[in-house]
Each structure stands twice: as C-alpha cells, then as structure tokens.
KOLMARTOR-263159 format. One record per residue (C-alpha): x, y, z. Coordinates in steps of 0.1 Angstrom, whole numbers, plus 2048, in hexadecimal, padded with zeros to 3 digits. Each point is the difference from the previous one (the first is absolute). Example, Ala and Ser with C-alpha at 12.3 -4.5 7.8 and 13.67 -1.06 7.14 Angstrom:
87B7D384E
80E8227F9
REM end
This chain:
94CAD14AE
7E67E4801
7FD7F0822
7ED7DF801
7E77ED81D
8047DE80A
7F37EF820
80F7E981A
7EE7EB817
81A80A81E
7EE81081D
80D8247FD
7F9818819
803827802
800801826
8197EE80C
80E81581C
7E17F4813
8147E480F
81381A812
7E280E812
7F77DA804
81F7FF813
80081A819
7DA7F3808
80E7E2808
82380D814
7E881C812
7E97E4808
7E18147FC
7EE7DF805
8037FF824
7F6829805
7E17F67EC
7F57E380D
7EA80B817
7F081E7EA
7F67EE7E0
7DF7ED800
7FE7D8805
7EB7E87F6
7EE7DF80D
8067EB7E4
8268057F2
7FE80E7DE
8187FB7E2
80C82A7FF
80580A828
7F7825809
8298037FF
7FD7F27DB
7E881F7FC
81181B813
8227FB7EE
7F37FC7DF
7EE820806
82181380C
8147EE7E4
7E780F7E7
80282180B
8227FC801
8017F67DB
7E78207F7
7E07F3806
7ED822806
7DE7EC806
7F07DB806
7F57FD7D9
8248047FF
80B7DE810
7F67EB7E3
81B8117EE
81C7F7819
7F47E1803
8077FA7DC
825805807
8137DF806
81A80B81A
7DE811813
7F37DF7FC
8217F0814
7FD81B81B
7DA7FB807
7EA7E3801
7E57F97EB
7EA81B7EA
7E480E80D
7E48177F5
801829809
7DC7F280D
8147E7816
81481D80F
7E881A805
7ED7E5819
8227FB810
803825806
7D97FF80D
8087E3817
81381381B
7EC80C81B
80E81D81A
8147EC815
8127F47E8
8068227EC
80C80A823
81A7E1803
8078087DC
80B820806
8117FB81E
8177E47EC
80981B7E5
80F81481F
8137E380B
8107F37DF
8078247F6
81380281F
8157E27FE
80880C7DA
80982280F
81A7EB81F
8147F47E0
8038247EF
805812823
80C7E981B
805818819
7FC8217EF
7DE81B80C
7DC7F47F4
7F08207EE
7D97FC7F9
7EF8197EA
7DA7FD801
7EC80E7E7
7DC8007EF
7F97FF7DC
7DB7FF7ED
7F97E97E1
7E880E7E9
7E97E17F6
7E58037E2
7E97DD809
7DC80A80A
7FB7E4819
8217FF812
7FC7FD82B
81481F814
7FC8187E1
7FF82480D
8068257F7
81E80B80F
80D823809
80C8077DB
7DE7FA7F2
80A7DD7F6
7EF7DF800
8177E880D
80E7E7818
81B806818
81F7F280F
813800821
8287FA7F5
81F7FA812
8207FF7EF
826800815
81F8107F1
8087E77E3
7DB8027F4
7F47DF80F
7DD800808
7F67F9821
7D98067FF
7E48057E6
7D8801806
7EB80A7EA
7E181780E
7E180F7FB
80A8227E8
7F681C815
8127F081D
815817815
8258047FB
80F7F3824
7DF7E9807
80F7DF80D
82080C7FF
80A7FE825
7F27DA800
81D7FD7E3
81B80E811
7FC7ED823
8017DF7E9
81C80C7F0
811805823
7FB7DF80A
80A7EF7DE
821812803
8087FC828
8017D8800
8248077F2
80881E7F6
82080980F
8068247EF
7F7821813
7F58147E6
7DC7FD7F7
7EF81D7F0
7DC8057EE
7FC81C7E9
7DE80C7F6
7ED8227EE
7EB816812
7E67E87FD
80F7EE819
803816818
7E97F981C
8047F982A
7F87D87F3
81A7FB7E6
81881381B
7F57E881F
8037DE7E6
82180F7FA
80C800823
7EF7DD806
8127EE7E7
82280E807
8058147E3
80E8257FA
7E88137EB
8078247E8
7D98067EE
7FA8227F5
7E7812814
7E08147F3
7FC823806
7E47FF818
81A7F0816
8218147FF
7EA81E7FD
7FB805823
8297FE807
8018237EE
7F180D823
81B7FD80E
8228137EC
8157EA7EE
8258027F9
80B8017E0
81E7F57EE
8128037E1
8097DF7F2
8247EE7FA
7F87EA7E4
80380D7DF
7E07EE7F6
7EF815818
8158217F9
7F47FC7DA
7DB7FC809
802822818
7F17ED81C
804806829
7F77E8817
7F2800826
7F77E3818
7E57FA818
7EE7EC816
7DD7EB7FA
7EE7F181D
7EB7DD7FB
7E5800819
7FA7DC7F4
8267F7807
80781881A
8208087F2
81281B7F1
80E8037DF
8168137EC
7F38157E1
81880B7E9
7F481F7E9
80A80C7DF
7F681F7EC
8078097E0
7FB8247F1
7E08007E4
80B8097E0
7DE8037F0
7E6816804
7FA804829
7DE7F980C
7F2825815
8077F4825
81980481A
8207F57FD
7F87F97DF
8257FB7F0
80A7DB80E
7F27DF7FB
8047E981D
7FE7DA807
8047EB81D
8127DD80A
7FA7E881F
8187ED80A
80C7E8823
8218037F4
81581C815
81181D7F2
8247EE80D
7FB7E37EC
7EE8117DA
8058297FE
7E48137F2
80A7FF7DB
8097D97FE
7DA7F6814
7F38167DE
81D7F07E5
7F47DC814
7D88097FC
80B8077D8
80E7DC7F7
7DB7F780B
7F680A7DA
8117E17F4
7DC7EC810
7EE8117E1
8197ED7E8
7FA7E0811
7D98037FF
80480D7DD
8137E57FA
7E47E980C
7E58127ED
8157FF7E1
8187DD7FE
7E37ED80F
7DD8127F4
7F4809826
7EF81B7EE
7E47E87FC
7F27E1818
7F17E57EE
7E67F5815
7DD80C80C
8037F8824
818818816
8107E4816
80B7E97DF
80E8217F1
811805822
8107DE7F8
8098057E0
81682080E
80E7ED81B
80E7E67E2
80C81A7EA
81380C81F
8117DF802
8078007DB
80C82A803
8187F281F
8117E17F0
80581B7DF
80A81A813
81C7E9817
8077F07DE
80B81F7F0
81980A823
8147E4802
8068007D7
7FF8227F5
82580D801
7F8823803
7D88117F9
7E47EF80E
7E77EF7E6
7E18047FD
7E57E47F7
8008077D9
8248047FC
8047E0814
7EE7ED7ED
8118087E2
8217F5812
7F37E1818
7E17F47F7
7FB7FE7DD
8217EF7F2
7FE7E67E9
8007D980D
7F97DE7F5
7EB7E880F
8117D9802
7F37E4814
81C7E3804
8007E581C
7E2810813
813822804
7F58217EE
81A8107F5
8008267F6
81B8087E3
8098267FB
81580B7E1
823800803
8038287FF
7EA804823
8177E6813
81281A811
7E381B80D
7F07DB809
8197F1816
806823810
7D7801806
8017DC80F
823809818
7F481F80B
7DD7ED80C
8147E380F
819816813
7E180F816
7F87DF810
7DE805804
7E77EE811
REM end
C-alpha cells in the first residue's frame, strides 16, 4: 500500500481538548483566587502574570515536563488560542524568580481555597478527609538552592503534600532535602482549618497521616482547626502503654481473621494538648525468623485517634488508616503525569512556584477526570490520550476562533462540555 504526503495551510492542532481546561479556568474563576498572589507591574505589560501562570499550567497540562518545553506547546495553534502571546523558557524562568515570600505564601494559600471550592461541587455536604504526606525528589543539578542528603542517602529536595479523598491537592512546598517529615506541618493544618470553616457545613473532618506525623504539634493543630485525626504512632510512643496490661481481642472481620491479627486499645496523653487519646493496637504473629528477645513471636503497631470507640471500632480506625495508601498514588501521580521528579530552576522559592502551578494543573486534571470518567479514575497520561490531545482545526471567521473537531469525537465532546457546564462553577 503506498500512502502519499500532501500539506494544507489549515491550522491543525493535536491538542485540542485544551479549550476544556480553558473552560473550567474560566467557570472556576481562578482569576480572582490569584489576583492577589501573582506579581504586578508598574507599567502594564502586553502578557499579565495571569497570561504566565496559565500558560504555564496549560503546558503542563499538555505534557510539558520542563520550561525548554514551552516552545513546543506554543507551537500548537489551539495552545496558541488558550494562552496569549509566546514567550521564551527564559521569560518564564524570571516569572517563577519574580515571586518573593509573601507571595509564595498568598499563592499557596489560593491553591487551598480553589481546591476547596472544586471539592464543594464533588462533595456538597459529604466529610472532608485530608491525607498529608511527604515525598523526596532526587535532583542531579550541581548548583541547585535547598539540595540536601536526606535520610535514604539521597540528594534531593523535598515536599510537604496534601491531598483529600478524590486526590485534589490542597498543598505543595517544596523544601530543603534533609528537611524533617512533619516540619511545618501543624502551620498547614491550622490553615487548612480555617480555609474549610468559612462554610463548611459537614461534620466530618478527618486528617490521616504515617508515623511521621505523629507528634503532640500535629495532634494540638488537629484539635485547633476542628478536625478528627487517625496517624499511626511510632513505637517509642505506644511502647510505654504495654506497662500497663492490655486486652486483647480476636477480630470479626475476615480481613483481619485471614491476616491472624488481635487487636487492643489504649490511651495516649498529650502534655502539649492536655488531653487524652485513644490508641488502638494491633499485633500480628511473625512468621519469619524471630529476633532473640522477649515476647518475641508478635509484631505490633499502634494508631492515634480523637475519634471514640462508639463512633469507629478498633478494626475500621485500622481499615480507615489503610485507604491512606491511596496519597502515594496521587503523589506518584504527580512525579509521573507531571515530571515533579525534577524542578527546573536553581533557586528553591521559583521551584516552590513551579509546584504550586503543577498543583493547579494536577487539580483541574484530576476534577476533569471525576466528573467524565464513567467508572475508573484516569490518570494524567491516559487522559491525555482521551481529552487533551484530540484532533481540531483552527478557523477564524467574523472575529471569532472557532475550534472544529472531527465528526467521530462529537459525542465524548459534548458530554465533556455538559458535564463542565452542569457544575456551575464560579
């Protein structure tokens, strides 16, 4: 079979689900949660810092795993619609450098707030679960700020994440690599608190976090911001409960029966709080080889939690505490669909921007992917495939820009479009 070239001069683009994205921008109105986090300058310039941010989000959103990467977007005439003008990587590495702490703080606290008003249309009145977690990101530039050796011998940076039940993120700051696992994370959660109180009307609000977690200042933020907390506890701290004897029973779940586990409960005093809080224990018998000392044939772990036994038994506070492994998927997820296993920049606070971006870019995926997916969530490759690069035509008639798809994507289109309109965002 002989297949033949020609050419057309047609603007033909291989991205045009972009104008959905450009959509949901606009309904969300990120705009006004941005307005007073993004840079300004004295003299009005052609390409706004908005210009900047969203063609920075929209690239990542099309697959740009890097700045160098931009001019390739760029070349793309729907990107071309959805953004304004084309600027260098040069001209948006000095965007990312022109943020100074205040506004990295604003900008943060803006991600918390348009990730909650996405959340409101997904879960009206439903409970609010936040799972906070820490991730390192192995970087290989010689000169980059906030590069350290962390605990597994890597040289790295390090992030501070917060994702709720449906995967949207909430928080991301990239630190210094060698940076300790719950550092600043109190500070979080007591902004998170006041984010979610101006009009959050559901009663359940729960934050689930690893051992590394588990300190008297994450407990205290905890109670502070109004929110229930089940974080797994490190040994040095349910250690001491075995003083005292403990209970144990023989599970009713057959998840439980199957693993040969027994479970006990406890109770932890905060000195910082100056409250009491229940422990839940679980011990399992060792299979392997048993280490020579006494009492030698269990394993144990431990669970704090400020929600009573009458409200979450023993076995569901541990079958809750699991569903926290689905945070590793959503920062995998991040690392993977939108390259945060590197940071493009030399100085720590414009590759602290540059996460804060790709978390607007993960979140308008991510929310994307809910309210069209009919069964399995997507992740950011596969959604690509399915929403963002479809085939479109650029025409310009009577000063419109119109985007024309092929005939054999009308339907997943119109569905895409409904399915955004019917949210009434903004």
């Amino acid at each position: 079979m002989t297949i033949k070239i020609r050419f057309s001069n047609k603007a033909i683009s291989s991205s045009g689900g972009l104008v959905f994205f450009q959509n949901l921008i606009e309904k969300s109105e990120l705009l006004g949660h941005l307005e007073e986090a993004l840079p300004s300058l004295k003299i009005k310039p052609k390409v706004t810092s908005f210009d900047k941010f969203k063609a920075l989000m929209l690239g990542l959103i099309q697959g740009a795993d890097c700045l160098d990467d931009m001019n390739q977007c760029q070349a793309d005439p729907v990107f071309q619609q959805v953004s304004e003008g084309h600027l260098s990587p040069t001209t948006y590495g000095n965007f990312l450098r022109s943020f100074d702490k205040p506004m990295i703080s604003k900008l943060g606290k803006s991600l918390m707030s348009h990730t909650f008003e996405l959340h409101k249309k997904l879960n009206p009145s439903g409970p609010l679960i936040f799972d906070i977690d820490s991730s390192s990101h192995i970087q290989h530039g010689l000169k980059m700020e906030g590069l350290s050796i962390n605990y597994l011998g890597d040289r790295c940076l390090d992030s501070l994440q917060v994702f709720d039940q449906f995967g949207l993120a909430y928080h991301l700051n990239v630190r210094e690599g060698a940076t300790f696992t719950a550092q600043n994370a109190p500070f979080v959660i007591e902004e998170l608190g006041r984010v979610v109180s101006k009009n959050n009307k559901t009663h359940d609000r729960i934050v689930r976090a690893d051992s590394g977690f588990s300190n008297n200042q994450v407990f205290e933020a905890c109670e502070h911001a109004g929110f229930d907390f089940v974080i797994a506890m490190r040994e040095n701290l349910y250690a001491p409960l075995f003083r005292r004897r403990i209970e144990w029973k023989k599970p009713r779940n057959q998840i439980f029966i199957d693993e040969g586990v027994e479970f006990g409960e406890g109770v932890y005093h905060s000195k910082l709080c100056g409250k009491l809080y229940r422990v839940v224990l679980m011990r399992k018998p060792i299979t392997g080889p048993r280490p020579l000392f006494e009492d030698a044939k269990w394993e144990y772990y431990g669970w704090v939690t400020s929600i009573s036994s009458a409200n979450l038994k023993a076995e569901d506070v541990i079958l809750f505490y699991r569903k926290r492994g689905h945070a590793e998927n959503f920062i995998r997820e991040m690392k993977n669909g939108f390259d945060l296993h590197h940071f493009p920049c030399q100085k720590l606070d414009a590759n602290r921007v540059y996460g804060i971006i790709a978390a607007f870019a993960y979140n308008f995926m991510r929310f994307l992917s809910l309210i069209t997916s009919s069964g399995k969530i997507e992740f950011a490759k596969k959604l690509r495939f399915r929403l963002v690069n479809l085939a479109a035509q650029v025409v310009r008639q009577a000063r419109q820009t119109v985007i024309v798809f092929p005939k054999h994507l009308e339907e997943e289109v119109n569905r895409c479009v409904m399915n955004i309109n019917r949210l009434g965002l903004g």
